[in-house]
C-alpha positions as CSV (number, residue, x, y, z in Angstrom):
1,X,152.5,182.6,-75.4
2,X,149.7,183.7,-77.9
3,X,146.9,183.9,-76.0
4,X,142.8,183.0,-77.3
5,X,139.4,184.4,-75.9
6,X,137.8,181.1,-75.8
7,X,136.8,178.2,-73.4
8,X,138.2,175.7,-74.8
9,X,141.8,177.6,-74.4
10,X,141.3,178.1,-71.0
11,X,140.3,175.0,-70.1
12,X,143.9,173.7,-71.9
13,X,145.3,176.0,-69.4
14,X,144.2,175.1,-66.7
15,X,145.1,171.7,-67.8
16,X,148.4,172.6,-67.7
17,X,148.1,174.3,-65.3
18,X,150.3,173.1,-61.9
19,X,148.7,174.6,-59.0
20,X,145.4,173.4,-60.6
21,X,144.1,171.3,-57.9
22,X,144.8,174.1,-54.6
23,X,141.3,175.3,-56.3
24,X,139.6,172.3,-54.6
25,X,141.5,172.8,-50.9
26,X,139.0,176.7,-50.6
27,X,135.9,177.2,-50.1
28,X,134.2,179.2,-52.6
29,X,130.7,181.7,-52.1
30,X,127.9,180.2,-54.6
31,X,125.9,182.1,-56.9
32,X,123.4,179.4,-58.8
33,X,124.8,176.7,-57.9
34,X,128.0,177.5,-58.9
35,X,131.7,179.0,-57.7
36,X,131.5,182.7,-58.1
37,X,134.7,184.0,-60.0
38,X,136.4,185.6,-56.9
39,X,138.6,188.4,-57.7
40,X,138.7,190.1,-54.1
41,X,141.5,188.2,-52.5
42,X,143.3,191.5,-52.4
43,X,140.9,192.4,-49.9
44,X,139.7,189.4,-47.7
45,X,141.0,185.7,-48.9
46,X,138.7,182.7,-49.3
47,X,138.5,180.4,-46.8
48,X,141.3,177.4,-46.7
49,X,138.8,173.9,-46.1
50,X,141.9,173.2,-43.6
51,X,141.3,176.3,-41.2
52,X,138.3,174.7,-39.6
53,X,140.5,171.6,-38.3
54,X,143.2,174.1,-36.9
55,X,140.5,176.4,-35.1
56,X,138.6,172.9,-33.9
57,X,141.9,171.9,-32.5
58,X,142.4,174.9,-30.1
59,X,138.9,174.4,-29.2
60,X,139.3,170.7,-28.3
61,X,142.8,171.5,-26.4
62,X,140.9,174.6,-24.6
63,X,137.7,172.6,-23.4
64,X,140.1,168.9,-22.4
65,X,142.5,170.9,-21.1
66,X,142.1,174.1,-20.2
67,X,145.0,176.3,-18.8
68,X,147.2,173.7,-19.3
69,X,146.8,174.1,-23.0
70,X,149.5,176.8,-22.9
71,X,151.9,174.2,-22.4
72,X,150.2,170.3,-22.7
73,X,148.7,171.2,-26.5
74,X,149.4,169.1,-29.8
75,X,150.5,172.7,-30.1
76,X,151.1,174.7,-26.8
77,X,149.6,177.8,-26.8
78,X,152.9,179.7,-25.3
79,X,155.1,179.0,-28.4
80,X,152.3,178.3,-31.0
81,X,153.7,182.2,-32.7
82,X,157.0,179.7,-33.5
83,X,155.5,178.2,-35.9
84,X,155.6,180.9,-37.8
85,X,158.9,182.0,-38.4
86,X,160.5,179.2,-40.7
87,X,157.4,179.3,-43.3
88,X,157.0,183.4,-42.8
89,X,160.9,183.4,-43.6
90,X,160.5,182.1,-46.6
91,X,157.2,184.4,-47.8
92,X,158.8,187.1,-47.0
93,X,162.6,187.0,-47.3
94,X,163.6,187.2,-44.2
95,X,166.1,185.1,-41.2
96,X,163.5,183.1,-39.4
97,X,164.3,185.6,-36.2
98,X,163.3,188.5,-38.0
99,X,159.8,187.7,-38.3
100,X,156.9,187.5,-35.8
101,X,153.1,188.0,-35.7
102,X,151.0,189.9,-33.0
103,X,148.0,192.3,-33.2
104,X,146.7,193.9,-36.1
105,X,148.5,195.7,-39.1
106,X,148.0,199.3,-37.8
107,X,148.4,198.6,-34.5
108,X,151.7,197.0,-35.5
109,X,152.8,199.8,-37.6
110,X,152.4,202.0,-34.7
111,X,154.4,200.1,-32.3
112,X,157.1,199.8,-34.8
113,X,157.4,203.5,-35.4
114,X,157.8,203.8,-31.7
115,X,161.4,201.9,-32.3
116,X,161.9,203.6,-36.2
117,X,160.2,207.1,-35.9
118,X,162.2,209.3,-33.9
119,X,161.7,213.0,-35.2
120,X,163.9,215.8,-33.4
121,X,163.6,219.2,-34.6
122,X,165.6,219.3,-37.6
123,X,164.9,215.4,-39.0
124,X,161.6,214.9,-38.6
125,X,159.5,214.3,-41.9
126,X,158.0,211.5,-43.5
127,X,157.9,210.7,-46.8
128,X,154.9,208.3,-48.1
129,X,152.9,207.6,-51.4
130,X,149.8,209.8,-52.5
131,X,146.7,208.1,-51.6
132,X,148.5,205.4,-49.5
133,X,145.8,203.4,-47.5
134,X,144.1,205.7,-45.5
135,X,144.3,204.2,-42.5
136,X,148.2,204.6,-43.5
137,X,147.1,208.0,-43.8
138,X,145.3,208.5,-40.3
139,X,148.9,206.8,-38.3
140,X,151.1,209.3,-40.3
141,X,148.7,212.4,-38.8
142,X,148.2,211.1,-35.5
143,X,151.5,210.3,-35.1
144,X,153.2,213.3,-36.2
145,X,150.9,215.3,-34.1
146,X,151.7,212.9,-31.3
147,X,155.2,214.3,-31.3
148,X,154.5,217.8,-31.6
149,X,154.7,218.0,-35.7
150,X,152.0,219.5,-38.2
151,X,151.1,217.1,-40.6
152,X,150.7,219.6,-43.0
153,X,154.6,220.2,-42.6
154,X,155.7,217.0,-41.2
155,X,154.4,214.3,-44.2
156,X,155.5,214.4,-47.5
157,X,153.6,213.0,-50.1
158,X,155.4,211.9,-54.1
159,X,152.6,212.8,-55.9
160,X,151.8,211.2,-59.7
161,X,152.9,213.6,-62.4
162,X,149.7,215.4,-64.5
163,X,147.6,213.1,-66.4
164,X,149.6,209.7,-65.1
165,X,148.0,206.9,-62.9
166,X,151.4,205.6,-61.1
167,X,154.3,206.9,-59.9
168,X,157.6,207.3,-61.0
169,X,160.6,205.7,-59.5
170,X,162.8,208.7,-60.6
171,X,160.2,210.9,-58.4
172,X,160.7,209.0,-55.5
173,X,164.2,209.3,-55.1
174,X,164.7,212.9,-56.5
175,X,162.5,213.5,-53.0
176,X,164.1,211.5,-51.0
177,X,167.2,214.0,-51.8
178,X,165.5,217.0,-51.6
179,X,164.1,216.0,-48.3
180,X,168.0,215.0,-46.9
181,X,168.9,216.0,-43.7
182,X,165.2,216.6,-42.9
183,X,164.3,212.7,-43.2
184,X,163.3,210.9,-40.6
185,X,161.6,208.1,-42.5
186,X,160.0,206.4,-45.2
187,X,157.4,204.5,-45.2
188,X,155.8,203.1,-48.4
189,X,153.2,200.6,-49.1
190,X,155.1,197.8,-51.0
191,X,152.1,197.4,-53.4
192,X,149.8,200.6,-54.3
193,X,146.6,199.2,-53.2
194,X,144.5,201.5,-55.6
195,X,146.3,201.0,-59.1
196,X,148.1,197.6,-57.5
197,X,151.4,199.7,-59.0
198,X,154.8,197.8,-57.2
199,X,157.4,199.7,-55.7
200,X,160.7,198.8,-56.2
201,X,161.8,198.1,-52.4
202,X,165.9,197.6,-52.6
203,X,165.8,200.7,-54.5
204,X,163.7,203.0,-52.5
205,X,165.7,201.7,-48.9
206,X,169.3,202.3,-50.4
207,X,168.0,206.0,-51.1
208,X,166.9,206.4,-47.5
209,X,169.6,204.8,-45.8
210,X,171.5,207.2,-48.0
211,X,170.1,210.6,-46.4
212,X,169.7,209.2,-42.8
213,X,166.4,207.9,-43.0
214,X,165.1,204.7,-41.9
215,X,162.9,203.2,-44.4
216,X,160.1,200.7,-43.5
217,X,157.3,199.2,-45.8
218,X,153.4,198.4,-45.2
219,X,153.5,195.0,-47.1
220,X,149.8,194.6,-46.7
221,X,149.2,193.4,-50.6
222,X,152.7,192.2,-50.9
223,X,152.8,189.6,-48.6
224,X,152.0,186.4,-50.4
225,X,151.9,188.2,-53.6
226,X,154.9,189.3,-54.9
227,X,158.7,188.0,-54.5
228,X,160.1,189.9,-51.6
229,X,163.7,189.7,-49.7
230,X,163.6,192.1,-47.1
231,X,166.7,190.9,-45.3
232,X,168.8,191.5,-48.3
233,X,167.2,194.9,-49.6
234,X,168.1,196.2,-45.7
235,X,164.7,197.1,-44.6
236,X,164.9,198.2,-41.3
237,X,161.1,196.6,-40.3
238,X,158.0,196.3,-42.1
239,X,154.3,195.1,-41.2
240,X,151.6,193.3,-43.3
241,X,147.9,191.8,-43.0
242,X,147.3,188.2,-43.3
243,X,144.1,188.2,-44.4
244,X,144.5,188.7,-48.0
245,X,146.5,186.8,-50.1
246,X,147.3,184.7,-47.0
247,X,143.9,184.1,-46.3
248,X,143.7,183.8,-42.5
249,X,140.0,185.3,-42.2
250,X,138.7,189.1,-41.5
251,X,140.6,190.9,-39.7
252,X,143.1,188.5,-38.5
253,X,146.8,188.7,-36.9
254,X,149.3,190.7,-38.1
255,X,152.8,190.0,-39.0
256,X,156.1,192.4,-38.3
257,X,159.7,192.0,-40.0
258,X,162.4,193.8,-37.7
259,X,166.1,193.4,-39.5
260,X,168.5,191.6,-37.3
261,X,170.9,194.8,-37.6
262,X,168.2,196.3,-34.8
263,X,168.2,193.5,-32.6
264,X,170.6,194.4,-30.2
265,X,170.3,197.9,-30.6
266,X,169.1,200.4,-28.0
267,X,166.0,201.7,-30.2
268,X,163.2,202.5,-27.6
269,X,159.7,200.1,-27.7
270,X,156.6,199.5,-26.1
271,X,157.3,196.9,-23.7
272,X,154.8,193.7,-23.0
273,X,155.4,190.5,-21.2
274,X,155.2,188.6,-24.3
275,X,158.4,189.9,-25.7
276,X,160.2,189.0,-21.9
277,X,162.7,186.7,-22.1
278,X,161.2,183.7,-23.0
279,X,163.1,181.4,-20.6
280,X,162.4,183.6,-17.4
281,X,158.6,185.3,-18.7
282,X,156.8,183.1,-16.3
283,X,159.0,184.2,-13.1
284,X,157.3,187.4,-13.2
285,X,160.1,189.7,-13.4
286,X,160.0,193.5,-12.7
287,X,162.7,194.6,-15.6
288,X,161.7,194.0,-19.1
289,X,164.7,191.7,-21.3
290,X,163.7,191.7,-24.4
291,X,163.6,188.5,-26.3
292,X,165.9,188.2,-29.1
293,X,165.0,188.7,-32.6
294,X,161.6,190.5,-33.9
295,X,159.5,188.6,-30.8
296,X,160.9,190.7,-28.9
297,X,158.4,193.4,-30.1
298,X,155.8,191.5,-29.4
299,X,153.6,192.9,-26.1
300,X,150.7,190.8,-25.3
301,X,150.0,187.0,-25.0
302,X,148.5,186.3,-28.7
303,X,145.2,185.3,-29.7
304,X,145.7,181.7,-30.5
305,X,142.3,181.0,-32.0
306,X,143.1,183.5,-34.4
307,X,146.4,182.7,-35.2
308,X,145.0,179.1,-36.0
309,X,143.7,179.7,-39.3
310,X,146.9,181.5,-40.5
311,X,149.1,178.8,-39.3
312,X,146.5,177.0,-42.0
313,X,147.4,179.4,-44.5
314,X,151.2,179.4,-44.1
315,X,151.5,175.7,-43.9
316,X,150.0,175.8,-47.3
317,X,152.3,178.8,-48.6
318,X,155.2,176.8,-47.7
319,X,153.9,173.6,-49.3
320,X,153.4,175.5,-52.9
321,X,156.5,177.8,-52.5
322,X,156.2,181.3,-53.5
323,X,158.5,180.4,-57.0
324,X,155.7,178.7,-58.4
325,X,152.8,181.6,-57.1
326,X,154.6,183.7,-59.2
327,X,155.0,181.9,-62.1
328,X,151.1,181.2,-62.6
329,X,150.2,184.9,-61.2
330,X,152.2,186.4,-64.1
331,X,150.8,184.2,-66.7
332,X,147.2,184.1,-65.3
333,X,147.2,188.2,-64.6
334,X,148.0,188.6,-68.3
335,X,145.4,186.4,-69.6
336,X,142.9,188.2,-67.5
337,X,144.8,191.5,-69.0
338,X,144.4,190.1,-72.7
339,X,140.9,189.0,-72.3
340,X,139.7,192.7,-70.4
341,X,141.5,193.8,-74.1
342,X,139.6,191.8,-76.4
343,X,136.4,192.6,-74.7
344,X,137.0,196.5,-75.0
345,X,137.3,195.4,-79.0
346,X,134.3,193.7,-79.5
347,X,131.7,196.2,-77.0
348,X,133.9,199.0,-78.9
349,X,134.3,200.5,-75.2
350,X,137.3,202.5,-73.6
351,X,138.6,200.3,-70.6
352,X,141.9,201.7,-69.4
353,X,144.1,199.5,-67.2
354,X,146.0,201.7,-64.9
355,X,148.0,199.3,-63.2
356,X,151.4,199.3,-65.1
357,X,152.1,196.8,-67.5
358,X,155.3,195.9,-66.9
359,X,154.9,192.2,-64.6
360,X,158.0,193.7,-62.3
361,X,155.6,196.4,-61.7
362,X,152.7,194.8,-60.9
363,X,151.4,191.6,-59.2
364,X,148.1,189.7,-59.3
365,X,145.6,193.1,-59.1
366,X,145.0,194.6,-62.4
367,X,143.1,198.3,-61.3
368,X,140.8,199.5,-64.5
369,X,139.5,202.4,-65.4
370,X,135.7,202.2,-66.8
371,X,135.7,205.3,-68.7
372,X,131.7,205.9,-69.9
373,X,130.7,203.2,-67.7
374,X,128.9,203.4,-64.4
375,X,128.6,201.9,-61.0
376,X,125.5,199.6,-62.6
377,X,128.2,197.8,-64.9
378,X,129.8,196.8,-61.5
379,X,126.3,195.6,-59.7
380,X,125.8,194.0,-62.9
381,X,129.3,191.9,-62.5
382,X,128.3,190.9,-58.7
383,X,124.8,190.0,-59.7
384,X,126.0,187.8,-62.1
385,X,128.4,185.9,-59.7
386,X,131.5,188.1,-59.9
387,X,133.0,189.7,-56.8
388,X,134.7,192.6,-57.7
389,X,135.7,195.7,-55.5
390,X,134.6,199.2,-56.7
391,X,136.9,202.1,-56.1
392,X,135.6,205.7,-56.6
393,X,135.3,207.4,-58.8
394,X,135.4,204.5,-61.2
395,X,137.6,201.9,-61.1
396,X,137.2,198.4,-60.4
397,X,140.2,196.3,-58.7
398,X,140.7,192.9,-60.1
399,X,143.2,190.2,-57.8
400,X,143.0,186.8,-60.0
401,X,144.7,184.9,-56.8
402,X,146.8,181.9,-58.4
403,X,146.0,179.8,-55.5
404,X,142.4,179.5,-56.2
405,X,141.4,181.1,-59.4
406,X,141.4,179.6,-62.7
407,X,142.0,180.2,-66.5
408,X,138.3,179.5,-67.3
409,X,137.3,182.0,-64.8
410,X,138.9,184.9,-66.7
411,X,137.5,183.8,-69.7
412,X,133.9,183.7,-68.1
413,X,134.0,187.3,-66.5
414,X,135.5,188.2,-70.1
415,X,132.0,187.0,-71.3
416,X,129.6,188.1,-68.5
417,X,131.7,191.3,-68.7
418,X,130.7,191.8,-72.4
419,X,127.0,190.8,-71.9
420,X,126.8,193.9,-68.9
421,X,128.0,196.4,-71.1
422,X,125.7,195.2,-74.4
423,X,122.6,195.1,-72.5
424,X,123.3,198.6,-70.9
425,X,124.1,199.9,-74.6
C-alpha cells in the first residue's frame, strides 16, 4: 500500500479499518476535551469499559455471599484461574494445560527457575540479552548468587556489535556454542523492550536444547503482541505481564507457560496448596500432589479481584483473535513508521528508528532515536495530549496498540510532532 500524510487518508483507513469499533469498548485519559493519542500500552494498557462489571461482580458475590463465594459464585472463586486456560491457549500458543496465572511476573520467573535453573559446578551459566529489563537483570544476580555463582562469571550477556542498535541472530547462537557444556540456561526477553527488537523464539530454543540448556522466555511485551507458539517451538516454560497489551490494570497477575514434556517430570518446585491436587486440596493433606499441567506451579490461593479485570481482557483477546491483531498492528505500525519519515523531511531533522524494520522483527513499538533533540521535544508531545515513554539517553518508545489506536491518531502525532520541533527551531 502507498501510504499519504494526510487526514483525509487516515480517516479512509480507519474506515476500512476492521477492528475500528474495539476503540469505543476503552477508556481513554482526556486532554481538552479530547482522547489523548495513547502510545504507552507497552507499558500499562488502557482500561477495557468491561473490567468494572467483572471487578463489581466479585464485589457483589463477596458482600451476598461471603465465604461461600469460593464455590456458590456466577464464578466460584476456587476455579475462577480456569477460565483462563482455553483463551490464554490461544494468545499464546500453548495446550490449554500448559498455561496458568498466579502472582506477579518476577515473582513467577523466580519460581520457575527453581524447576528450570539448576547450576552444578560445571553447567551453570546463563545466557541473556544486553540491557534486558532490569528487573530481569536483578533475578539473574540474585539468583546466581543464591546458588553460590558470581554474576560477573555466571551471566552471559550477547552484546550488540559496534555502532548497531539490535542484535544479531547469528550472535546469539554462535554463544550459545561457545558457552556448550557450560549452559545451564537461557533466558531471553521475547521482545527487546528498549528498541522493541523480536527474537526469533524456535530458533534460539533449538540452539539450547542443542548444548543441554533449557531455554525459557520473559514474554512480558510479547504476550498479546506478537504471534507466538510456544508448545511447538519446545519452550520449556516462560512467564509474561498482563498489564500491557492485555490490559488488566497496574501491576496485575501474572501468567506462566510450563511445556507438557515437564509435567510429569521430577524437576524440584516451590510447593503451595494451590497447586495440591485439586480434587483432594480441601482435605488438608500433609504431602504435596501436584496438580497436573502448569497449575500445578501455582502456590497460593489467587487474588480474584485482580484476576477479574484480566479475565475482561482475555475474553476480549479471544473474541478478536490474535490473526486479525496482527494484521492491523503491521499495517498501522508502518503508517506510524512512514509518517515519523515524512515528518523528519519536512522539519529537515535526523529521527532514527532503531527498532528493525523488518515486521518479523518487530511488533507494534517502534523505539526512535531523537538525534539533536531534547527531553523538551518529549514534554512537548505529552503537553499536547500525547503519552509517550522517554527512555535515556534519548529515545522515545512508540506502541500504536491495534486494539484501541487509530489511523488518524498517527497522522495527528505526525502533526503535533512537527509543530514541537518548529517552535523549538
Amino acid at each position: 500500500m502507498t501510504f499519504q500524510n494526510n487526514l483525509q487518508f487516515a480517516q479512509q483507513l480507519d474506515a476500512q479499518d476492521e477492528l475500528k469499533n474495539y476503540r469505543q469498548q476503552f477508556i481513554f485519559p482526556q486532554h481538552n476535551g479530547k482522547d489523548v493519542i495513547y502510545f504507552t500500552g507497552n507499558s500499562l494498557g488502557l482500561q477495557p469499559k468491561s473490567a468494572k462489571n467483572y471487578v463489581d461482580e466479585v464485589m457483589n458475590d463477596w458482600a451476598n455471599l461471603a465465604v461461600e463465594g469460593h464455590f456458590y459464585a456466577d464464578k466460584p472463586w476456587w476455579d475462577y484461574h480456569e477460565r483462563f486456560a482455553e483463551p490464554l491457549s490461544k494468545i499464546m500458543g500453548t495446550k490449554p494445560s500448559e498455561v496458568s496465572v498466579m502472582n506477579t511476573l518476577t515473582i513467577n520467573l523466580h519460581l520457575l527457575m527453581v524447576s528450570f535453573y539448576r547450576p552444578t559446578t560445571t553447567r551453570y551459566k546463563i545466557i541473556c540479552e544486553e540491557k534486558a529489563f532490569p528487573s530481569d537483570q536483578y533475578m539473574f544476580q540474585s539468583q546466581v548468587n543464591h546458588h553460590g555463582f558470581k554474576p560477573e562469571e555466571a551471566i552471559v550477556e550477547i552484546k550488540r556489535r559496534e555502532g548497531e542498535h539490535n542484535i544479531r541472530i547469528e550472535d546469539i547462537l554462535a554463544k550459545i556454542e561457545e558457552v556448550g557444556d557450560e549452559l545451564a540456561l537461557v533466558l531471553f526477553g521475547g521482545v527487546n523492550y528498549y528498541t522493541g527488537q523480536v527474537f526469533d523464539m524456535k530458533t534460539i530454543t533449538e540452539a539450547g536444547h542443542k548444548v543441554g540448556a533449557y531455554v525459557g522466555f520473559d514474554l512480558a511485551h510479547a504476550a498479546g503482541n506478537i504471534k507466538l507458539e510456544l508448545h511447538d517451538w519446545n519452550v520449556d516454560f516462560a512467564a509474561w505481564c498482563s498489564y500491557k497489551y492485555m490490559n488488566s490494570g497496574p501491576g496485575n497477575a501474572s501468567g506462566i507457560f510450563v511445556h507438557e514434556k515437564h509435567h510429569h517430570s521430577n524437576l524440584p518446585r516451590f510447593a503451595g496448596w494451590w497447586g495440591h491436587n485439586k480434587e483432594r486440596r480441601f482435605k488438608m493433606e500433609p504431602s504435596f500432589d501436584p496438580v497436573h499441567g502448569a497449575d500445578g506451579w501455582q502456590v497460593s490461593n489467587l487474588p480474584i479481584l485482580s484476576l477479574a479485570p484480566y479475565l475482561a481482557s482475555v475474553e476480549l483477546f479471544a473474541e478478536v483473535g490474535m490473526d486479525k491483531l496482527i494484521t492491523k498492528r503491521n499495517q498501522i505500525t508502518a503508517y506510524l513508521e512512514f509518517i515519523l519519515h515524512e515528518i523528519d523531511k519536512e522539519v529537515n531533522s535526523t529521527f532514527e528508528i532503531i527498532t528493525p524494520s523488518n515486521q518479523e522483527e518487530r511488533a507494534c513499538q517502534l523505539s526512535v532515536f531523537l538525534h539533536g533533540e531534547g527531553r523538551s521535544l518529549f514534554e512537548y508531545l505529552m503537553s499536547n495530549g500525547v503519552i509517550t515513554d522517554w527512555r535515556e539517553p534519548n529515545v522515545i518508545r512508540l506502541a500504536p496498540v491495534p486494539l484501541y489506536t487509530s489511523y488518524e491518531d498517527m497522522y495527528n502525532f505526525g502533526q503535533i510532532l512537527k509543530q514541537g520541533i518548529l517552535l523549538k527551531g
